[in-house]
N, C-alpha and C positions, 0 to 999 in steps of 0.2 A: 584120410585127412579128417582130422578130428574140427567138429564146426557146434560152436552154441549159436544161437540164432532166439533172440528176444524180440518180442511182440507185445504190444499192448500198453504200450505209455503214451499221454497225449496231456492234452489239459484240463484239471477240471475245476469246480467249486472246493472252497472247503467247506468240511463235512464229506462229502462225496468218494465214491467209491471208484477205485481201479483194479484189473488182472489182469497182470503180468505171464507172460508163457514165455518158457525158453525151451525149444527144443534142438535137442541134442542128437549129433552124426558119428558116426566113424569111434565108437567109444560102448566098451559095455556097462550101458548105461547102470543099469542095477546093480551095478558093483561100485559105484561112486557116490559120496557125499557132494549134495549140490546146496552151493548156496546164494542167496543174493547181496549183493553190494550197493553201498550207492555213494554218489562224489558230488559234493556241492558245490559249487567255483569258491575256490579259494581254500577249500576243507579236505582233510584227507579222506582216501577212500574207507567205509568202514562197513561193518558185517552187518547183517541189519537180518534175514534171518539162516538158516542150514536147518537142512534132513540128512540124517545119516540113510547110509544102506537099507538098514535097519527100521529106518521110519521115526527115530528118534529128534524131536525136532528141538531149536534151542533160538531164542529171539534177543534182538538188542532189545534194553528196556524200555528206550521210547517208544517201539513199536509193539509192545507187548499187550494183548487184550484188541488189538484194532485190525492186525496181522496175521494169514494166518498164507505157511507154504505150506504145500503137498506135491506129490511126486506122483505119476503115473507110468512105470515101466512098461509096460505093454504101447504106451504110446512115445516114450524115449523124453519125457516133457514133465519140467517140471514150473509150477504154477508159484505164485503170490497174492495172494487174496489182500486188497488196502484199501479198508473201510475207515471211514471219519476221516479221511486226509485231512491234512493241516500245511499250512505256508511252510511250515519249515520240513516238512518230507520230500517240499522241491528239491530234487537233483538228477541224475545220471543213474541209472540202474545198471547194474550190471551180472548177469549171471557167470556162476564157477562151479566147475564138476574138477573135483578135488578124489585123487585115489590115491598118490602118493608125491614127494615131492618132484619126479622125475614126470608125474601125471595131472598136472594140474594149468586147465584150460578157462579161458574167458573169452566171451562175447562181448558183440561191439557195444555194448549199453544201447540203453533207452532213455529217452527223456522223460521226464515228470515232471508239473507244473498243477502246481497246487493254486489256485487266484481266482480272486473275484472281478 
């Protein structure tokens, strides 16, 4: 039973820093592209960042320079680093480990709350 399981969302200041974890069951992990999502109310789901297999990373451009994911195989988890948050990076998180399209998995999201 393949399970992603995220940690690490809650409320904070803007400006303010959060990380995100998701770790990953039942799936060889280092053989998958993980990446994170997030859902605004009212807005569609969008990519926000991915690491390949490979370590290859690739970011939406709002989050570009303030974001940073990386991947830990030895521990099946991969991370989100979100520095300077802003009002509008509130949403839903959501982690994906992506291998093909018959292999591709998500977790229950996390919340984020960016406010003063």
């Amino acid at each position: 039973q393949v399970q992603l399981v995220e940690s690490g969302g809650g409320l904070v200041q803007p400006g303010g820093s959060l990380r995100l974890s998701c770790a990953a069951s039942g799936i060889d992990f280092s053989m998958y592209a993980m990446g994170w999502y997030r859902q605004a109310p009212g807005k569609q789901r969008e990519l926000v960042a991915s690491i390949s297999n490979s370590d290859i990373t690739n970011y939406a451009v709002s989050v570009k320079g303030r974001f940073t994911i990386s991947r830990d195989n030895a521990k099946n988890t991969v991370y989100l680093q979100m520095n300077s948050l802003k009002p509008e990076d509130t949403a839903v998180y959501y982690c994906n480990a992506l291998f093909s399209p018959g292999a591709d998995y998500w977790g229950q999201g996390t919340q984020v709350t960016v406010s003063s």
